[in-house]
C-alpha positions as CSV (number, residue, x, y, z in Angstrom):
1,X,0.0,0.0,0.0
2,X,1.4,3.6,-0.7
3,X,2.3,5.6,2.5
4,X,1.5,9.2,2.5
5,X,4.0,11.6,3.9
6,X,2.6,14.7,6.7
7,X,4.9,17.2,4.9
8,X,7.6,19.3,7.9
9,X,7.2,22.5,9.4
10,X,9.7,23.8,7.1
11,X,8.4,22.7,4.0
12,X,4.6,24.1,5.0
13,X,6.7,27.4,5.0
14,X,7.8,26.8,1.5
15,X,4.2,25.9,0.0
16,X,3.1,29.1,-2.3
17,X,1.7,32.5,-1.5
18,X,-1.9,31.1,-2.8
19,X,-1.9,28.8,-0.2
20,X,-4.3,29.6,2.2
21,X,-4.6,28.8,6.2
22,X,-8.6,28.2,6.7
23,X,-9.4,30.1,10.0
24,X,-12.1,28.4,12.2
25,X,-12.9,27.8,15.8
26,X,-13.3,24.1,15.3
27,X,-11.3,21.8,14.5
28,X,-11.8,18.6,12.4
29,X,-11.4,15.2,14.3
30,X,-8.5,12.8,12.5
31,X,-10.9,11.2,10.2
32,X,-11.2,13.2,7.7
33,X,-8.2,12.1,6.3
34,X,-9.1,8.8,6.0
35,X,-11.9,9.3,3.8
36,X,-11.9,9.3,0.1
37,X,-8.4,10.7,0.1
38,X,-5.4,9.8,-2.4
39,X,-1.4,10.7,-2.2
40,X,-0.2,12.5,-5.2
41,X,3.7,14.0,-5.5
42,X,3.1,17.3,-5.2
43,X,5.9,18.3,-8.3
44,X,3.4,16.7,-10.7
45,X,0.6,18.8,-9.7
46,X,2.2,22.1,-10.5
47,X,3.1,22.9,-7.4
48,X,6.0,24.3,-8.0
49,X,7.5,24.0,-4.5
50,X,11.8,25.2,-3.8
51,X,14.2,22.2,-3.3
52,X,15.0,18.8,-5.4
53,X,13.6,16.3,-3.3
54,X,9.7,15.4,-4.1
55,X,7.4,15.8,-1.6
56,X,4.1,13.9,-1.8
57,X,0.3,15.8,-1.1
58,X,-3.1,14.8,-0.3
59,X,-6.5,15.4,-2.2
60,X,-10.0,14.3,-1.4
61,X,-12.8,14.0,-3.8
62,X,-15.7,15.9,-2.4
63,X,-19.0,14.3,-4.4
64,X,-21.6,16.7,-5.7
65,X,-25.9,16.4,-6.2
66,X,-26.6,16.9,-9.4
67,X,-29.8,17.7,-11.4
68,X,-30.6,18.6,-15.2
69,X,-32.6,22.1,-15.2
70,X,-34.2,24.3,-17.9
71,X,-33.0,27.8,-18.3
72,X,-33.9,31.2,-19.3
73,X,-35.0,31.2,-22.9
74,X,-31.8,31.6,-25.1
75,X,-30.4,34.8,-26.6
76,X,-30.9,33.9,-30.5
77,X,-31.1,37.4,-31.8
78,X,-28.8,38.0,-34.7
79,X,-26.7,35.0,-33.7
80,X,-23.9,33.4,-36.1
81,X,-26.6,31.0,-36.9
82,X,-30.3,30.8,-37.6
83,X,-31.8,27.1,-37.2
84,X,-34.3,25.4,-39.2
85,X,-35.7,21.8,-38.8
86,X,-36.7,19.3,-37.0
87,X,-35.0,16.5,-35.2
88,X,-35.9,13.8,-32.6
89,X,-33.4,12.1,-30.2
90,X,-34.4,9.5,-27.5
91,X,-33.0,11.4,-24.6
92,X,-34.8,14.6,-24.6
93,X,-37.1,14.4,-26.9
94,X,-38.0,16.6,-30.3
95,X,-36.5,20.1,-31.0
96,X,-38.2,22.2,-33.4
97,X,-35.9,25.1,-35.1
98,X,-37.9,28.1,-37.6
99,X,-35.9,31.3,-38.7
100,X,-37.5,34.5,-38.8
101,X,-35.7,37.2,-40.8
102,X,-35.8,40.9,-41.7
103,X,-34.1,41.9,-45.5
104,X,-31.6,44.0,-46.3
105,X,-29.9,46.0,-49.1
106,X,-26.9,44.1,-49.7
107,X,-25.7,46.0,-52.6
108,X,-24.5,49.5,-54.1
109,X,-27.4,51.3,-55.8
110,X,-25.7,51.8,-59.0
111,X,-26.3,47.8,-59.1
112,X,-29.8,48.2,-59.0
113,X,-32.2,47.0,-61.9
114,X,-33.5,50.6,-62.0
115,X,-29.9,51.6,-63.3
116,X,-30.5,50.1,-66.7
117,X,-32.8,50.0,-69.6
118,X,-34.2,47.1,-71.4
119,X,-34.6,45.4,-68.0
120,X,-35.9,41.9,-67.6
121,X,-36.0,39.4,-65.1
122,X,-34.3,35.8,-66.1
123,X,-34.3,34.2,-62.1
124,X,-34.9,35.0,-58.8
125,X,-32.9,32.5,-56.2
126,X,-33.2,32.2,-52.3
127,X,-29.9,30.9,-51.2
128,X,-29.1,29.8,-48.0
129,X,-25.5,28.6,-47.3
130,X,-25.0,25.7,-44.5
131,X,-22.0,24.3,-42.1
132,X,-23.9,22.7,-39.4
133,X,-26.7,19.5,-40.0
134,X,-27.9,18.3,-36.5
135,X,-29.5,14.2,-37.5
136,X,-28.7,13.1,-41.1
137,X,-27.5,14.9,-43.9
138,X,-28.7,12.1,-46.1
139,X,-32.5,13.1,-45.9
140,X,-33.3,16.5,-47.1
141,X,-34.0,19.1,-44.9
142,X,-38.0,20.0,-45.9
143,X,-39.1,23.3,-45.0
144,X,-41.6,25.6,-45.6
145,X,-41.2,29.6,-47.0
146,X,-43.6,32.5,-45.5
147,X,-43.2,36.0,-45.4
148,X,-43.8,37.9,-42.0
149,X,-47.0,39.7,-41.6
150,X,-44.7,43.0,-40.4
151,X,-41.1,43.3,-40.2
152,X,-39.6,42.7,-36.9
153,X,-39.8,46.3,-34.8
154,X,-36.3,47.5,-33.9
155,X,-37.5,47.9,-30.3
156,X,-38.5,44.4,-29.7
157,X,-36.9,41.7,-28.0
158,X,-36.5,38.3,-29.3
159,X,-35.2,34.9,-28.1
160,X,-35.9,31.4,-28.8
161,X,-39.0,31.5,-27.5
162,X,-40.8,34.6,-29.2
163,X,-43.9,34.3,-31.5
164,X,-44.2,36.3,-34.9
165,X,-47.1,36.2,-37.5
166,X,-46.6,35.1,-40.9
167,X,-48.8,34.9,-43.7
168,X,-49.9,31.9,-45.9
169,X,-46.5,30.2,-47.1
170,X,-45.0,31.3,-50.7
171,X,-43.5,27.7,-51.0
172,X,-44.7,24.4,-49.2
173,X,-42.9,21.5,-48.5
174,X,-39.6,22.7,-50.5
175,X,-37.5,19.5,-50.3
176,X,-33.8,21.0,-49.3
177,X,-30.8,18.5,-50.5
178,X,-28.1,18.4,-48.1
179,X,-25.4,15.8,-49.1
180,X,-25.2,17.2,-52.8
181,X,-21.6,18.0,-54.6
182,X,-20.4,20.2,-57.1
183,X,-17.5,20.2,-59.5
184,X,-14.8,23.1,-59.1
185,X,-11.6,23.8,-61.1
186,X,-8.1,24.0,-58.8
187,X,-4.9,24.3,-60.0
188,X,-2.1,21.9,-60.2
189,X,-0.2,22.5,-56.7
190,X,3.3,24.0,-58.6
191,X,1.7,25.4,-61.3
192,X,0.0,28.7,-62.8
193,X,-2.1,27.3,-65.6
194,X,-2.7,24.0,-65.4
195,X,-6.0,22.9,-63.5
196,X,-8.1,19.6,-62.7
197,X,-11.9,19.2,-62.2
198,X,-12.6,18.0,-58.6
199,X,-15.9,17.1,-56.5
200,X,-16.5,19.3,-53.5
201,X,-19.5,19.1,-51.3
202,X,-22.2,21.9,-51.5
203,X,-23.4,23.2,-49.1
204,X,-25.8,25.6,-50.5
205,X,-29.9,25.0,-50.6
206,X,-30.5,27.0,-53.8
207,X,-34.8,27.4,-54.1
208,X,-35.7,29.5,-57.7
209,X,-38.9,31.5,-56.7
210,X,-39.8,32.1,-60.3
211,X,-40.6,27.8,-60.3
212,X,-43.7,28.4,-57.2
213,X,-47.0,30.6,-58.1
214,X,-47.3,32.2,-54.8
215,X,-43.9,32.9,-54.6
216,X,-43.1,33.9,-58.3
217,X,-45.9,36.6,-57.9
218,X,-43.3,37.7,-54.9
219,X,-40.3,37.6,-56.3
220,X,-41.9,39.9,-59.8
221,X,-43.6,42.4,-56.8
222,X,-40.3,42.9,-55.4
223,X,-38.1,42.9,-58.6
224,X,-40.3,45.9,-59.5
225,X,-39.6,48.0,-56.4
226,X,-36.0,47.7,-57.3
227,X,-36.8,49.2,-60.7
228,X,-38.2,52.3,-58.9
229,X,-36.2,55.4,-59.0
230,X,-36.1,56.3,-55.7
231,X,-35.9,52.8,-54.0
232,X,-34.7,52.5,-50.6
233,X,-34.4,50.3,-47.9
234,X,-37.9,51.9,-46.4
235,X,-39.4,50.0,-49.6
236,X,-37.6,47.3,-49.3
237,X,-39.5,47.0,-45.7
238,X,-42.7,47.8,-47.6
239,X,-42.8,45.8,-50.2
240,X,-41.0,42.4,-48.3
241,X,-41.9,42.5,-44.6
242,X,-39.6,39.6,-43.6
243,X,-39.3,36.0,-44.2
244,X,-39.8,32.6,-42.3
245,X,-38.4,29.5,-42.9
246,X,-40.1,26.7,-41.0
247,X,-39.7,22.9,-40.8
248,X,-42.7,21.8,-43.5
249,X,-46.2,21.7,-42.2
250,X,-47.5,18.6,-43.9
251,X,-44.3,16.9,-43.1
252,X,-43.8,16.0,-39.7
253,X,-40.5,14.8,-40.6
254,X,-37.9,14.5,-37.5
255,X,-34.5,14.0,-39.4
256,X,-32.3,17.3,-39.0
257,X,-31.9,20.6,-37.9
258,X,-29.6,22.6,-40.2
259,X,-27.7,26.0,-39.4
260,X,-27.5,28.2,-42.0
261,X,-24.0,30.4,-41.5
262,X,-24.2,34.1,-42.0
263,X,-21.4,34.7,-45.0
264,X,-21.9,35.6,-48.6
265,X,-24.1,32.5,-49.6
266,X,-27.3,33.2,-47.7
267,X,-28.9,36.2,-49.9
268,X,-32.1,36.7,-52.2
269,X,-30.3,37.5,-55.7
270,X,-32.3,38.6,-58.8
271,X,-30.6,37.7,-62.1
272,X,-31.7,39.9,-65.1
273,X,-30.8,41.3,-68.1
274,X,-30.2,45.5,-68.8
275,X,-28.3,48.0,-71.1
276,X,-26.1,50.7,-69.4
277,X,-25.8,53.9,-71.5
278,X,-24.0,53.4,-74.5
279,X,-23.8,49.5,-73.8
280,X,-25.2,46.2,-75.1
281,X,-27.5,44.3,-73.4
282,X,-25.8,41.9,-70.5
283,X,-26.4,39.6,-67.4
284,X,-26.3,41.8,-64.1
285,X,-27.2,40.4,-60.1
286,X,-28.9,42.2,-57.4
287,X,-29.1,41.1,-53.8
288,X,-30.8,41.2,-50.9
289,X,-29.4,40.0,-47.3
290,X,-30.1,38.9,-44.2
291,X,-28.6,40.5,-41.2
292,X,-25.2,39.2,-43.0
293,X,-24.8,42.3,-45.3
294,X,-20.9,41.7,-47.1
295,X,-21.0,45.6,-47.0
296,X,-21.2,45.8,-42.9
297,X,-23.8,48.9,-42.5
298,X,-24.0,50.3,-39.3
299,X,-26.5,47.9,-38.6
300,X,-27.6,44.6,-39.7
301,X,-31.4,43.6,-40.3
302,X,-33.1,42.1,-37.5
303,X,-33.2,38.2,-37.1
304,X,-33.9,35.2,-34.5
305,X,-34.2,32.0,-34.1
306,X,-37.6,30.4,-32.3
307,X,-36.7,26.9,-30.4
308,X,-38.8,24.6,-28.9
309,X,-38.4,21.2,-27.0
310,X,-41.6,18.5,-26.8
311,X,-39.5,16.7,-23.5
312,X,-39.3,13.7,-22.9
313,X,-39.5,11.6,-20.1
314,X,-38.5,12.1,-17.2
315,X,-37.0,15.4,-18.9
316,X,-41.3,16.3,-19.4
317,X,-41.1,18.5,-15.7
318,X,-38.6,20.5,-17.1
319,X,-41.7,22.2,-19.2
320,X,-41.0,26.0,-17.7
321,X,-37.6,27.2,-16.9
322,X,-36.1,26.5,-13.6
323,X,-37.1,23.1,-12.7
324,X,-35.2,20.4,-12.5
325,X,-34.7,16.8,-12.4
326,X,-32.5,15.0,-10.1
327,X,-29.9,12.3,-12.0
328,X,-31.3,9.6,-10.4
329,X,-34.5,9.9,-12.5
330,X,-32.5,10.0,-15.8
331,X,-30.2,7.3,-14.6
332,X,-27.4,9.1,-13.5
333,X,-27.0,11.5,-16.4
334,X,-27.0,15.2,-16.8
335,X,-27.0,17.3,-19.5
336,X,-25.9,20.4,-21.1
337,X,-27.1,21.8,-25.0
338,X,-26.7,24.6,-26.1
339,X,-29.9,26.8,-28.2
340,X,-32.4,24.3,-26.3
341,X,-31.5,25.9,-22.6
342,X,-29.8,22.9,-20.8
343,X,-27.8,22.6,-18.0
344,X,-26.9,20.4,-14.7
345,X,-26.6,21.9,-11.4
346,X,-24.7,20.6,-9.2
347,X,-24.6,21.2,-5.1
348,X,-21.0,20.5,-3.7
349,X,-21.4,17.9,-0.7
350,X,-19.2,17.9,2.9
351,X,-17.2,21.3,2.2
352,X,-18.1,21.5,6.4
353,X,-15.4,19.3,6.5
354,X,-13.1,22.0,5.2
355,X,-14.8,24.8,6.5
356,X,-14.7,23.5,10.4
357,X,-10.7,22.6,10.0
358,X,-8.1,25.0,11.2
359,X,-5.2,22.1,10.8
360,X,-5.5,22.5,7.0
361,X,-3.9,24.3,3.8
362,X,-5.7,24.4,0.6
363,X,-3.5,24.4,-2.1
364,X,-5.0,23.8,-4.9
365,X,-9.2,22.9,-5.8
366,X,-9.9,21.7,-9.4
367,X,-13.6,20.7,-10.9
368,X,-14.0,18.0,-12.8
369,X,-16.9,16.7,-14.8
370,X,-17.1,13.6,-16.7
371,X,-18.5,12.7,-20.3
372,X,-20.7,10.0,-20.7
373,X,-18.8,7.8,-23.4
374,X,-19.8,7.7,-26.6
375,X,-22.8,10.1,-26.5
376,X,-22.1,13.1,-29.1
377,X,-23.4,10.9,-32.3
378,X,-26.5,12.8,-33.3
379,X,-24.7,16.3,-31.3
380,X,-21.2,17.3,-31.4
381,X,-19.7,17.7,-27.4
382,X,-20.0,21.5,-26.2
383,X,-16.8,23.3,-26.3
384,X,-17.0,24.9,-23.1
385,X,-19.0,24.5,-20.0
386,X,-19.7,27.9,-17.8
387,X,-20.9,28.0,-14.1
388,X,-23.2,30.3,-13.1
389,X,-23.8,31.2,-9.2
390,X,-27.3,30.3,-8.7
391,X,-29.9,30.2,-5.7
392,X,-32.4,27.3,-4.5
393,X,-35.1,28.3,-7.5
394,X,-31.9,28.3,-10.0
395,X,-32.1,32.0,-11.1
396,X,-28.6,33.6,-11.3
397,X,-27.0,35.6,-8.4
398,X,-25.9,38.7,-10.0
399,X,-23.5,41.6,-8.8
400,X,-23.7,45.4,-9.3
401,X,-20.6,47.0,-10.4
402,X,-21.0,50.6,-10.9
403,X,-24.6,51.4,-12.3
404,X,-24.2,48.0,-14.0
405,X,-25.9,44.9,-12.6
406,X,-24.1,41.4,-14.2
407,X,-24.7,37.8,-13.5
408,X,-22.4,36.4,-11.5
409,X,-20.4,33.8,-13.2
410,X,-17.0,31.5,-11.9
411,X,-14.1,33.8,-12.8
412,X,-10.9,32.5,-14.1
413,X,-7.9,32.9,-11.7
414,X,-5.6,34.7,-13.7
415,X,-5.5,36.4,-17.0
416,X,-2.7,35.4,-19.8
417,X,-0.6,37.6,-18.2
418,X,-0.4,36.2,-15.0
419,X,-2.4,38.7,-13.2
420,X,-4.8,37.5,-10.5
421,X,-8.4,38.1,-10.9
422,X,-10.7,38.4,-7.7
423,X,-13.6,35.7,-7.8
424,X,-15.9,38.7,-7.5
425,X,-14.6,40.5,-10.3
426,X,-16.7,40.3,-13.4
427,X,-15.7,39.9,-17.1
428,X,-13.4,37.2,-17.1
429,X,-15.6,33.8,-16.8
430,X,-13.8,31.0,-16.1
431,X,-14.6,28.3,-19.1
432,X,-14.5,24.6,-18.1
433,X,-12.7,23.1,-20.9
434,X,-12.5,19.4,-22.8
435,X,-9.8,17.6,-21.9
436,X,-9.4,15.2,-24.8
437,X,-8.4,11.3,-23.7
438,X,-7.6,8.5,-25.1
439,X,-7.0,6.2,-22.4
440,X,-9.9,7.1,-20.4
441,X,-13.1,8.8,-20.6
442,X,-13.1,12.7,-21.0
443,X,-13.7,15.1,-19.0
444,X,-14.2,19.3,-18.0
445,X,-11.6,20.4,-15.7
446,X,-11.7,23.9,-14.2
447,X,-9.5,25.5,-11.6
448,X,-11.6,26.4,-8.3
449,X,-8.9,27.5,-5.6
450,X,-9.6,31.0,-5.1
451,X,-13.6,30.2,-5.4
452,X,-13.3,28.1,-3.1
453,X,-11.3,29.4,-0.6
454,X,-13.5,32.6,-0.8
455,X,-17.1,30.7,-0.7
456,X,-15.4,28.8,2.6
457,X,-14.6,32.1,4.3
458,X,-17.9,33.6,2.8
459,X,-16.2,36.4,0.8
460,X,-18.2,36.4,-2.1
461,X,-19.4,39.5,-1.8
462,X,-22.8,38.7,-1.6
463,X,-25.1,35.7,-1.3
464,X,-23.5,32.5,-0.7
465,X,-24.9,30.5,-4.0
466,X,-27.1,27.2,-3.1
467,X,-25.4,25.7,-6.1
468,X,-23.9,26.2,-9.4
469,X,-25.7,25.5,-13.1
470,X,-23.0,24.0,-15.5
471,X,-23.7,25.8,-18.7
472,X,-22.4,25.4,-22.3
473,X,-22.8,28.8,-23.4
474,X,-22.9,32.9,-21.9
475,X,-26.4,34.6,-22.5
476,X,-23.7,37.3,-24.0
477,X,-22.4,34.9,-26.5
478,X,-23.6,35.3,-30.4
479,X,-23.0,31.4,-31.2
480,X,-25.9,29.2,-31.6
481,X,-25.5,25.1,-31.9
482,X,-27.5,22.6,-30.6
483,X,-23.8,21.2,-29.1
484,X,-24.8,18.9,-26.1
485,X,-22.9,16.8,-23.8
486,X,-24.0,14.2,-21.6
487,X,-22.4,14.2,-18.5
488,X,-21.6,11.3,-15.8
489,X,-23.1,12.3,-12.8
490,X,-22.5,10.2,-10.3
491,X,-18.6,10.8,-11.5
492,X,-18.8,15.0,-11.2
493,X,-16.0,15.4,-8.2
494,X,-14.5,18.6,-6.3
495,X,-11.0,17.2,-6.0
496,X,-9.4,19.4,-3.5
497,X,-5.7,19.2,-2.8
498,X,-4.2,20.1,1.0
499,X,-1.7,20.1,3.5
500,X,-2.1,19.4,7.0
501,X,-0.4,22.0,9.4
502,X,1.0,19.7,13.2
């Protein structure tokens, strides 16, 4: 059996400055020591300590409750992304995605058909460019195209759970390919004029208006505002109020969720023919954009994705935000996703232990949360995982600094350039990131020292927090995926590493 060494007198004097004595009145009987505790040299954990010789240090594994809860609807307001689709999954049940967009001017006005004589329209295509399929990419995705009933007001909130009026759809059941390819000429690597034909993938869903009554009768109505002479983007707001694209009515289909990227693809382009002064007649393009104008105006139309979850069991009591279910109802699994509203809280058990012991150093406290292998085949893992200070009913502490009132969020311990940050600072949340391995499952690890030694000594400048929500995204952020990772509960451990002072 491995023997762990008490470390001296004189080498408690050479732990580091962040090292902290836990002052207390009580002390902690012998015991503690004993349980769930492990010897680990302290050179391998970054200690850093003087001298040649290693010196070994304990850690205990403090266990944690843990829960899955709903959240506040999601910030999906002029995001990176806007969803559309449907998808089911066995674990919590089906997410429904529809995109609801103001239009743009996109282009210079010398560009506009109303530049030209002779003018005629050849085509009018709605593209929308893609990089993320959520389910299969070998079924279509099958939507639906409406207009809005009035564009969305510049003074309204939105988030994934608002409600706007459309009117009767322009194009039903549109069947959008996913998995198509496309040839491209590159050149030869090493030379300057010598190319090959390669396949590529697509990832464009191209729909020609002029092909769909309703929609044609669109596309000509808005083609012959652009011919107007004083045309403007007040017309363009007259004449197209918005658009909605929304998984296919008659179609209950549940096999994707696609996110369409905001780059130069996604646009309303009219092709048509017209004669510049003193010119033959030629092939010009006008087009209209979506909040992803390539010409960056001041400010970007309006858009949002609206998301909504049928749960299901046990996940069904998470119905309004803020409940919860504990893990031993989904057997022993949490979860975090990001766009749906996700996350586990977790409530640290025994920190008493450390709290009521005055014969103890803290030296260093990391977080770590296990991924339930082999889980990320219909979602990709979340990049990051956040923690948010929350009370018994889940809402978010916050702090006011200044006139400013923020939520209050797990702060990293020190910026790139070594400088400490205060666990009530805000700004700088700390992000719980993958650790990729091969030989074992992965897992989230996050530094917790200073937390921790300030929520022991209640110096969080505030309310102590009943528990923290693991989340995989800031309501700040401007990404939007439906990224989710299952986590291990029963496996989610405060490992805290210590000294004892004799």
């Amino acid at each position: 059996m491995k023997t762990c060494l008490l470390l001296t007198t004189r080498s408690i004097m050479n732990w580091p400055a962040s090292a902290i004595r836990l002052a207390s009145v009580t002390l902690l009987s012998g015991t503690l020591l004993g349980l769930t505790t492990a010897c680990e040299k302290a050179n391998d954990l970054g200690l850093e300590l003087p001298g040649t010789s290693p010196i070994n240090s304990n850690y205990r594994d403090f266990p944690v409750t843990a829960y899955t809860v709903r959240q506040q609807p999601v910030e999906t307001i002029k995001a990176d992304h806007f969803l559309v689709g449907r998808v089911a999954d066995t674990k919590v049940g089906v997410t429904t995605a529809k995109s609801f967009l103001n239009v743009q001017i996109g282009m210079p006005s010398d560009s506009l058909p109303s530049k030209y004589t002779e003018v005629k329209l050849d085509s009018v295509v709605l593209s929308l460019g893609f990089d993320q399929v959520y389910g299969t990419a070998a079924r279509p995705l099958r939507f639906d195209l409406s207009q809005l009933q009035q564009p969305l007001g510049e003074r309204t909130v939105y988030n994934s759970q608002s409600q706007v009026a459309t009117g009767s759809p322009l194009v039903s059941d549109f069947v959008g390919v996913l998995n198509r390819d496309k040839s491209v000429r590159q050149v030869v690597a090493g030379s300057t004029t010598d190319s090959v034909t390669v396949r590529v993938p697509d990832r464009v869903i191209r729909m020609r208006l002029l092909r769909y009554p309703q929609a044609a009768a669109f596309a000509n109505a808005t083609f012959a505002a652009l011919n107007e002479a004083n045309f403007d983007q007040a017309r363009l707001d007259a004449v197209v109020k918005g658009l909605a694209i929304t998984p296919a009515a008659n179609a209950q289909t549940q096999d994707n969720i696609v996110g369409f990227s905001r780059n130069y693809d996604t646009r309303l382009a009219f092709y048509f023919q017209g004669k510049a002064s003193g010119k033959t007649v030629r092939r010009h393009v006008y087009a209209i954009y979506f909040g992803n104008n390539p010409n960056q105006l001041p400010a970007d139309a309006k858009f949002f994705t609206q998301l909504s979850t049928t749960l299901a069991q046990p996940l069904s009591g998470l119905a309004t935000p803020f409940q919860q279910v504990p893990s031993s109802a989904t057997g022993e699994e949490t979860y975090l996703q990001e766009g749906v509203g996700l996350g586990t809280r977790i409530e640290f058990q025994g920190l008493d232990d450390l709290r009521n012991n005055a014969q103890l150093n803290i030296n260093r406290a990391e977080l770590r949360i296990p991924i339930k292998q082999y889980t990320n085949g219909l979602f990709p893992y979340a990049s990051n995982v956040y923690l948010q200070e929350v009370n018994a009913t889940n809402q978010i502490l916050t702090r006011t600094v200044g006139a400013t009132e923020y939520e209050r969020l797990i702060q990293i311990e020190k910026t790139a350039q070594g400088v400490a940050v205060p666990p009530t600072a805000v700004g700088s949340p700390a992000a719980a990131t993958l650790y990729p391995s091969y030989s074992e499952p992965q897992y989230y690890s996050v530094p917790l020292t200073s937390y921790l030694q300030s929520y022991l000594l209640n110096r969080l400048d505030g309310e102590l927090p009943s528990g923290l929500v693991l989340s995989p995204i800031l309501r700040s952020s401007s990404s939007l995926t439906l990224n989710r990772t299952t986590l291990d509960a029963s496996g989610i451990k405060l490992r805290v590493y210590f000294s004892q002072l004799k």
